[in-house]
Backbone bond lengths (Angstrom), bond angles and torsions (degrees), N, CA, C in turn:
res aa  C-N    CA-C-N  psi(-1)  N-CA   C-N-CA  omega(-1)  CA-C   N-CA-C  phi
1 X - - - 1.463 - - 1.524 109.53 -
2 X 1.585 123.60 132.83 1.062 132.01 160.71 1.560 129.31 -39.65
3 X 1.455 131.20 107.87 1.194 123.85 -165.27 1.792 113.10 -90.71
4 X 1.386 113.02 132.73 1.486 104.80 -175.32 1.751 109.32 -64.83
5 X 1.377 105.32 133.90 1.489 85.69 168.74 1.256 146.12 -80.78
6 X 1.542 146.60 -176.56 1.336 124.56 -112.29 1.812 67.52 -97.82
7 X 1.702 104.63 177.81 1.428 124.38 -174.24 1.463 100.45 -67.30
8 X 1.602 121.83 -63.58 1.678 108.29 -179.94 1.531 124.16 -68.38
9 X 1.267 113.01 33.66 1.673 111.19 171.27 1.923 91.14 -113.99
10 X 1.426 94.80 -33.30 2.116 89.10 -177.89 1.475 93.77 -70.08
11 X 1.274 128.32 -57.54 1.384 110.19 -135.40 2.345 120.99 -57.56
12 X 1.580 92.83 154.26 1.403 88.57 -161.65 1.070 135.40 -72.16
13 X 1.334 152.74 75.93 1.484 140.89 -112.66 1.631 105.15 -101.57
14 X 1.430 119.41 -34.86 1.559 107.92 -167.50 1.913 108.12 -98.13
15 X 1.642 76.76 137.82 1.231 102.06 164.08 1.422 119.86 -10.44
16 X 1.910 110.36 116.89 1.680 106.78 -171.06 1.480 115.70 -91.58
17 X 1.517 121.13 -179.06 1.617 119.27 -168.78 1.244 79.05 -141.03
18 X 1.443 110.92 164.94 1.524 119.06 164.93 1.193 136.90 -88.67
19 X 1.631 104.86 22.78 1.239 128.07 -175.25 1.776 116.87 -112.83
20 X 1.282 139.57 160.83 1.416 132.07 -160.29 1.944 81.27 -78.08
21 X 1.329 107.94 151.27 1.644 124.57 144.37 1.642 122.29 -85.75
22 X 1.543 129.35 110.40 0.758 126.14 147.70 1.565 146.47 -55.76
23 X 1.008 128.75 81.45 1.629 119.63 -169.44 1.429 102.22 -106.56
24 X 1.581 125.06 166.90 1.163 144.42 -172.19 1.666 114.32 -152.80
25 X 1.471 113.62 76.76 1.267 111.67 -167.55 1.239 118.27 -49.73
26 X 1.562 133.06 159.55 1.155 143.38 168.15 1.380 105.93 -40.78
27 X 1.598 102.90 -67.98 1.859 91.56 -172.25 1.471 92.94 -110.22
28 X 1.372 113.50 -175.83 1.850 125.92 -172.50 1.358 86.78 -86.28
29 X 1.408 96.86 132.18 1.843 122.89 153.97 0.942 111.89 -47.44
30 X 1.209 153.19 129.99 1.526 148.75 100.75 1.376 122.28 -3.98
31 X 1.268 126.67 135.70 1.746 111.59 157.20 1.485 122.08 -47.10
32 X 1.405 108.68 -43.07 1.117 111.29 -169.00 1.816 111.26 -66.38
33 X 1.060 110.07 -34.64 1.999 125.72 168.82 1.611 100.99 -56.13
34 X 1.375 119.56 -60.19 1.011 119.89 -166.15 1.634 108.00 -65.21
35 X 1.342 126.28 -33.74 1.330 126.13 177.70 1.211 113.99 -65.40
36 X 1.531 121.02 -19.04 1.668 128.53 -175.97 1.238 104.82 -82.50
37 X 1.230 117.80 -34.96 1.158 129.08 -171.30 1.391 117.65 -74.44
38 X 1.399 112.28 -42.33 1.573 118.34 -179.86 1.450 109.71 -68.00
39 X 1.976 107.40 -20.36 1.591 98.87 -170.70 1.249 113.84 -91.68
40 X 1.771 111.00 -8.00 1.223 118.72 -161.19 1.562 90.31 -93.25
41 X 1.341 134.46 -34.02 1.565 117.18 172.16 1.250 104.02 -108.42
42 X 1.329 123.23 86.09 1.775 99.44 172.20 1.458 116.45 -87.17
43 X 1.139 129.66 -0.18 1.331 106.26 169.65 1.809 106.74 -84.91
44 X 1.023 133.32 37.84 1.270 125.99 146.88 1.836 110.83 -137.42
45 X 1.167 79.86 149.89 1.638 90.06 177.07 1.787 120.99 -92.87
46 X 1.525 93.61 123.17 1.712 103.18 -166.68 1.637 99.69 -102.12
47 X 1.392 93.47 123.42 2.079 91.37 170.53 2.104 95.23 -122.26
48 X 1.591 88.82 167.97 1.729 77.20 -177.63 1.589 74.47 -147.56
49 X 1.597 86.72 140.32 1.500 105.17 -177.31 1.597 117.96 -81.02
50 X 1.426 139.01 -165.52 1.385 103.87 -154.07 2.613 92.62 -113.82
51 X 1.440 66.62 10.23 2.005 66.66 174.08 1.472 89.03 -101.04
52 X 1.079 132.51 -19.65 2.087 105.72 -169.29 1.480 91.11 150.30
53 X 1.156 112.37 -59.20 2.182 118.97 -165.74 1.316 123.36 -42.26
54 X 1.002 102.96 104.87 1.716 105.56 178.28 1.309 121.42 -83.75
55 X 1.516 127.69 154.43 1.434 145.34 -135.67 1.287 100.44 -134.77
56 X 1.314 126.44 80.20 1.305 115.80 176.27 1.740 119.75 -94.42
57 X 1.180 121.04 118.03 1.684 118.90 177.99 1.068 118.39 -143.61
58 X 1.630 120.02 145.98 1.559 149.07 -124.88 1.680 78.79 -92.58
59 X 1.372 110.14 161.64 1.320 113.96 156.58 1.848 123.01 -51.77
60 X 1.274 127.91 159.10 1.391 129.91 -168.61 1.519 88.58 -79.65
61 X 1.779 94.50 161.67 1.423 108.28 156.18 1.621 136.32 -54.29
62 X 1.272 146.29 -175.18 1.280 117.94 153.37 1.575 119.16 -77.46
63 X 1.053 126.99 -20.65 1.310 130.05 -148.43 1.960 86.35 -83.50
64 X 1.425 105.44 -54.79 1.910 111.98 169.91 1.292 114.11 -37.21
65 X 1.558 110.64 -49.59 1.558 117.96 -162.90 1.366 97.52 -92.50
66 X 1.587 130.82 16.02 1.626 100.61 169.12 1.558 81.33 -117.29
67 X 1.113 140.01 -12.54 1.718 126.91 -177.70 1.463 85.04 -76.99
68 X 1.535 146.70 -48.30 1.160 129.32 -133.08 1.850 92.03 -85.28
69 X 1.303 103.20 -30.02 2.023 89.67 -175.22 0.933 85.26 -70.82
70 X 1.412 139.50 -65.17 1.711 130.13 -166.80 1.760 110.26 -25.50
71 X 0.857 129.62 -36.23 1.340 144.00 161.55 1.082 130.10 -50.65
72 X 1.048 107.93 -95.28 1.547 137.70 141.35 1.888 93.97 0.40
73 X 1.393 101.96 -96.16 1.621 98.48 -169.82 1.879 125.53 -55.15
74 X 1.313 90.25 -22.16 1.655 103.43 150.18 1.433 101.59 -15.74
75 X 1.517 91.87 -100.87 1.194 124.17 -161.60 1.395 120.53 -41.71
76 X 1.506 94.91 -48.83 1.770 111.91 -169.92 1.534 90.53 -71.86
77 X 0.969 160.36 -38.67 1.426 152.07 139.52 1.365 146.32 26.82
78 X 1.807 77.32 -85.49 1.565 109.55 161.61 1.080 119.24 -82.53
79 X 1.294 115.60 -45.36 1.960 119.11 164.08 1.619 120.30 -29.75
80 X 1.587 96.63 -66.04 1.332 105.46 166.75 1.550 125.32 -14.84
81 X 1.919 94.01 -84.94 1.553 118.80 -172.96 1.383 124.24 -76.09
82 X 2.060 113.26 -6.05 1.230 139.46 140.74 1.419 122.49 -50.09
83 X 1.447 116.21 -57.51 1.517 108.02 -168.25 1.302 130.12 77.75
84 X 1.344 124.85 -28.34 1.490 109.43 -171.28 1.611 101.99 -107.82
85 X 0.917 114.59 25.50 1.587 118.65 168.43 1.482 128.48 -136.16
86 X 1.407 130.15 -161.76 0.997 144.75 151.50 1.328 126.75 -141.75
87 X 1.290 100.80 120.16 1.783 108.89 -179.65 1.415 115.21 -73.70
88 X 1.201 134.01 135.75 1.595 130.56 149.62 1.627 127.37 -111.69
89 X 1.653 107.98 159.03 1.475 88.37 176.37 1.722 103.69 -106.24
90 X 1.262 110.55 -124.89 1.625 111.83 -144.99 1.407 102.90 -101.01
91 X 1.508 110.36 -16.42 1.418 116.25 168.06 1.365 122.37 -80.35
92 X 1.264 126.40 -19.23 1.430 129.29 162.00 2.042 106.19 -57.12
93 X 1.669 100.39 143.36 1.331 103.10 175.78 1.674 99.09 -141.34
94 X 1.282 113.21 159.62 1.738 126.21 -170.14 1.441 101.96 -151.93
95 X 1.785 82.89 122.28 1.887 94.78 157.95 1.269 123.57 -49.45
96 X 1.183 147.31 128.05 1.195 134.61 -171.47 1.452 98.81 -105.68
97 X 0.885 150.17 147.62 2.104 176.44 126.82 1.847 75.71 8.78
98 X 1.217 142.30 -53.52 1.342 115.27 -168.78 1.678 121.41 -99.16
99 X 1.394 100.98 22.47 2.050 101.12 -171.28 1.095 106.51 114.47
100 X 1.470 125.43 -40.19 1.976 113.22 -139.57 1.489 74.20 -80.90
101 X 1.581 101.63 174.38 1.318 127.81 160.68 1.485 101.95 -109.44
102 X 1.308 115.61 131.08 1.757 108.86 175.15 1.660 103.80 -123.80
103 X 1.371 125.16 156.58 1.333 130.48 172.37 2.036 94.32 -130.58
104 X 1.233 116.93 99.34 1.597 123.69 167.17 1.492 97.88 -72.20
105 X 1.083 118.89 157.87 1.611 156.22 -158.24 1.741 98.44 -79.30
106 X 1.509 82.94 -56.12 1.979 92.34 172.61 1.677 93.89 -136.13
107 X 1.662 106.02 166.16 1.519 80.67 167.89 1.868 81.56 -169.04
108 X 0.963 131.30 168.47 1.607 141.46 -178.05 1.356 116.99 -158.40
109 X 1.468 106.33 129.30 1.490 124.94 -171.56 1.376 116.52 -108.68
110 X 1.537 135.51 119.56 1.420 124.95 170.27 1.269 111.64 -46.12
111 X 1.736 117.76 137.25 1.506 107.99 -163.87 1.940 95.76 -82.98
112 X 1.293 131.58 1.13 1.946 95.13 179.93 1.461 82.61 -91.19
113 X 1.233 148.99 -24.41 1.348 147.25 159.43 1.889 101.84 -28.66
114 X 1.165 105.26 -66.65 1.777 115.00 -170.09 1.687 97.28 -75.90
115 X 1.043 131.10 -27.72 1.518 119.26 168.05 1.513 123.04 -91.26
116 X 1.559 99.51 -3.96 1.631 88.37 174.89 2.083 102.72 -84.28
117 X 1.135 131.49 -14.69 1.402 127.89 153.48 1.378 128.69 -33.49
118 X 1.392 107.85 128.09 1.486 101.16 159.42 1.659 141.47 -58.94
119 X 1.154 130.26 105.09 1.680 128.31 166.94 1.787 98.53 2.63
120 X 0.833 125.62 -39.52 1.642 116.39 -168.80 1.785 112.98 -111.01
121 X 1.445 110.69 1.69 1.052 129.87 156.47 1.720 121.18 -77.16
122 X 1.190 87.61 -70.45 1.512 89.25 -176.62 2.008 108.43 -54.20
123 X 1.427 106.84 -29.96 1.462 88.50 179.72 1.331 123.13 -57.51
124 X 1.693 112.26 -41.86 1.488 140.00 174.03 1.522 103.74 -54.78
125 X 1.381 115.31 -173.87 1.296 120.92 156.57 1.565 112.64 -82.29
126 X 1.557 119.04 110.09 1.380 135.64 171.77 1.872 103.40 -40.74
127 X 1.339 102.81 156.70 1.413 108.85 -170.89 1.239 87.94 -112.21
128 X 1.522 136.68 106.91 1.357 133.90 -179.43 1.598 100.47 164.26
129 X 1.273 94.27 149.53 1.826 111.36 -179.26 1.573 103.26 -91.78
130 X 1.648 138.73 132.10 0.883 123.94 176.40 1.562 124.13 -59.15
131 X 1.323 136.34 154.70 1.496 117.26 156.91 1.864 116.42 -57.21
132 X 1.708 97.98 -46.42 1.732 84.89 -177.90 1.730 117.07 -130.45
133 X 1.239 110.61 102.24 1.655 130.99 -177.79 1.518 94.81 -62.49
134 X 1.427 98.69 175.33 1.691 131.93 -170.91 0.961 118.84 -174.05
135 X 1.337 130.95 108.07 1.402 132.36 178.14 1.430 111.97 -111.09
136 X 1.076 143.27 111.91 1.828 153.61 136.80 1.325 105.47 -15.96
137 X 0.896 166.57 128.57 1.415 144.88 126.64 1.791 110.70 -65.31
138 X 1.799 115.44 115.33 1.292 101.77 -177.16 1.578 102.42 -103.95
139 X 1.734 121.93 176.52 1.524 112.18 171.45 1.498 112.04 -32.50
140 X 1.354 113.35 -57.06 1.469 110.51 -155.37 1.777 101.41 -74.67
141 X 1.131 139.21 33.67 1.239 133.21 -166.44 1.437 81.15 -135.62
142 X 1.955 118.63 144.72 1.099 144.73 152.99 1.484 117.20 -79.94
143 X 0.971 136.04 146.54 1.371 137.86 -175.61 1.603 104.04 -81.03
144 X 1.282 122.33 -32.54 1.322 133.46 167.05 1.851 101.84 -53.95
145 X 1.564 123.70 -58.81 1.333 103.09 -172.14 0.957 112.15 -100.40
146 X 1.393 123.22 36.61 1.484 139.37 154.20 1.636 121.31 -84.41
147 X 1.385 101.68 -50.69 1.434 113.23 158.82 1.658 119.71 -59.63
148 X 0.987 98.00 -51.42 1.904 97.29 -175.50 1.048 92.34 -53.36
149 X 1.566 138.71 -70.06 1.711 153.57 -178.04 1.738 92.62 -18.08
150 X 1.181 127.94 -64.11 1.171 150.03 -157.25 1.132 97.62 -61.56
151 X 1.377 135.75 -68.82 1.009 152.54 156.34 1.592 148.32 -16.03
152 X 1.399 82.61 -47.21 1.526 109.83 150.27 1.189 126.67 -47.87
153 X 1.562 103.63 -69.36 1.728 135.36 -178.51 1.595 104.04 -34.48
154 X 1.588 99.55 -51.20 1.570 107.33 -158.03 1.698 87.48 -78.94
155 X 0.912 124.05 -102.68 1.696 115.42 178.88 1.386 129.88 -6.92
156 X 1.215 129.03 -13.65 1.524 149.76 175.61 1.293 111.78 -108.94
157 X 1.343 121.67 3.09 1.268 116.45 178.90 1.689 131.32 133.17
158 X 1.584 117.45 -32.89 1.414 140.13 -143.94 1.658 83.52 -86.55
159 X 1.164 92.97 127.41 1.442 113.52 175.99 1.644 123.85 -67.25
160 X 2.079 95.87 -47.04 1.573 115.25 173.11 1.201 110.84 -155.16
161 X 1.209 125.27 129.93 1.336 143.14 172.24 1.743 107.02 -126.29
162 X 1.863 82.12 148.13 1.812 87.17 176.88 2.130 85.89 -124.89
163 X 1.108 120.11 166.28 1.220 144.19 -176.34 1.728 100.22 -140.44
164 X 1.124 108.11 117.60 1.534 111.15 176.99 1.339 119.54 -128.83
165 X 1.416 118.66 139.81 1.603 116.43 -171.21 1.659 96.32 -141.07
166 X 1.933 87.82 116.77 1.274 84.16 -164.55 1.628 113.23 -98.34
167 X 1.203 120.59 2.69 1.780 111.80 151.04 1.199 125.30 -103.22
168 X 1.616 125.46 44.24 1.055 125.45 135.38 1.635 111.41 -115.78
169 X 1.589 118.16 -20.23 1.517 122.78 177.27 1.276 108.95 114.99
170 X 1.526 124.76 -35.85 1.472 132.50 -166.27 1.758 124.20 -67.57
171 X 1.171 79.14 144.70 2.101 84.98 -177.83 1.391 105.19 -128.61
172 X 1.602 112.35 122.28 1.108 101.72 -165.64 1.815 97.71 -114.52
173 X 1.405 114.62 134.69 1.317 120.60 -171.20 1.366 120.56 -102.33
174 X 1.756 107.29 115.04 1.747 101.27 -164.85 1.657 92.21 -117.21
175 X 1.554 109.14 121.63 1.534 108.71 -174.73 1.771 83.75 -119.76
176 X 1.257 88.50 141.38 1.877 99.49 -166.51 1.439 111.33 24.29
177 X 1.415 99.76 -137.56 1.460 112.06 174.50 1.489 143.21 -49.91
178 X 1.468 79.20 -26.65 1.496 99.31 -169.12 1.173 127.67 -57.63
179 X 1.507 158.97 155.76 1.363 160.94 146.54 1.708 113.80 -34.77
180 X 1.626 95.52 100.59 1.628 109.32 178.40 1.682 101.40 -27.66
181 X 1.688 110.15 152.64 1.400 118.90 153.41 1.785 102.66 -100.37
182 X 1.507 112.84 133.09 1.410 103.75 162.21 1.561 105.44 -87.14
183 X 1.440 104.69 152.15 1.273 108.10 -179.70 1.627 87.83 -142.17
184 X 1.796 96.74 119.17 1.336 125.32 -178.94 1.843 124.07 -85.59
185 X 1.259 102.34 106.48 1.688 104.40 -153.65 1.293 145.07 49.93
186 X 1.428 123.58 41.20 1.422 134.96 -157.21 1.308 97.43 -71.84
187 X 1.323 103.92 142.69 1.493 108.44 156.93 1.403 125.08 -90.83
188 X 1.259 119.32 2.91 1.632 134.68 150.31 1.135 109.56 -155.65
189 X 1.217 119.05 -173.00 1.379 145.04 165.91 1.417 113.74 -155.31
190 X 1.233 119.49 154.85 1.728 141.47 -164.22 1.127 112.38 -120.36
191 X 1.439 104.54 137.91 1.636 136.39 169.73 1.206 119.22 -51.26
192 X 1.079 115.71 -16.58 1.534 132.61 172.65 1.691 96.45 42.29
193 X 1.269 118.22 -161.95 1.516 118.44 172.26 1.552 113.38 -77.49
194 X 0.955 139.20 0.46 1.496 109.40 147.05 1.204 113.88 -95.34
195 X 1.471 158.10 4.20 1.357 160.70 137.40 1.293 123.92 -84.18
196 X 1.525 124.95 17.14 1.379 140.04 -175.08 1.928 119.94 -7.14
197 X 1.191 121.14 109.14 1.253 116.13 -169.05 1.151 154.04 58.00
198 X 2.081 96.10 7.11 1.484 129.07 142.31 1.648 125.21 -48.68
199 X 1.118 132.22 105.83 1.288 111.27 150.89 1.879 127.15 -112.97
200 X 1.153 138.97 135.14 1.170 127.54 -164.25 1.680 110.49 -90.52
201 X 1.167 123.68 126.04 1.188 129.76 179.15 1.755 118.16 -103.15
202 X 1.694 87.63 89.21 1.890 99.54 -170.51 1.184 115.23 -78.75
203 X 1.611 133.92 22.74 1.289 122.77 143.03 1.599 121.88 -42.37
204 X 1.438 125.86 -52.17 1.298 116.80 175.00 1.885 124.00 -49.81
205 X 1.060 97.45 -21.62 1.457 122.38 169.42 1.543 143.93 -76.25
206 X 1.727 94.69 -33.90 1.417 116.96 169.28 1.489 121.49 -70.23
């Protein structure tokens, strides 16, 4: 087995921008590289796209990071007093069925889904598409690789995802395959049947 290399050969040395870093290593990462890697910088968040390209980006603004717990505890909420799942936030990341590694904003897993994993899985990044994604849209995010992101999810597995952009208001709703609904300034949106008796209240968001 390929050994990750040691922590001071990953860590990230040049000067950051407030914009994502694209890199494309010489040879393909391993999971196991890429997990060294995420531990060796954690204050940035590493995604790897599903050809090889890695996604490097700075921590969020504050204004991102107080909508995103607003979220975030949403969820973990209802999860909670739900039971049949598990909520995560933005630091959780998943192999997805095609390579990438993804980390969603919010994201929730049916729990015999999260217990059929191994003890040394779940510590790692789990090999599985969530049932329900969440994407933030922050400045440094295009609405274009917000959608593809989205896109992904649903083709890999994700049952429901919302994509939200919060200076224009819109939530756009991708249930499997199907062709997102935009929904133009909602004052919520619903769990529909895979979030059963969730509803999200995006005032904290607006």
């Amino acid at each position: 087995m390929q050994h990750a290399p040691p922590e001071s050969a990953l860590r990230l040395l040049a000067p950051w921008s407030a914009f994502p870093l694209r890199v494309r290593p010489a040879q393909p990462m391993t999971d196991e590289a890429l997990f060294a890697l995420c531990v060796a910088n954690r204050d940035l968040r590493i995604e790897r796209t599903c050809d090889g390209e890695l996604i490097i980006m700075p921590p969020t603004g504050a204004e991102t990071s107080r909508r995103n717990a607003a979220l975030t505890s949403a969820v973990f909420v209802w999860a909670t007093k739900d039971g049949t799942g598990i909520a995560f936030d933005s630091n959780a990341a998943f192999i997805l069925s095609n390579g990438a590694e993804r980390s969603p904003d919010v994201s929730w897993v049916r729990k015999d889904r999260w217990e059929a994993l191994t003890p040394e899985q779940r510590e790692r990044f789990p090999p599985l598409c969530p049932d329900f994604v969440l994407e933030l849209r922050s400045p440094s995010d295009t609405l274009a690789d917000v959608h593809a992101k989205m896109r992904e999810y649903a083709s890999c597995g994700a049952r429901l995802g919302w994509a939200i952009d919060p200076p224009s208001r819109r939530v756009w709703v991708y249930e499997g395959r199907a062709e997102p609904v935009c929904l133009e300034q909602p004052d919520s949106v619903s769990g529909g049947d895979v979030l059963p008796g969730f509803t999200l209240d995006l005032a904290a968001v607006w």
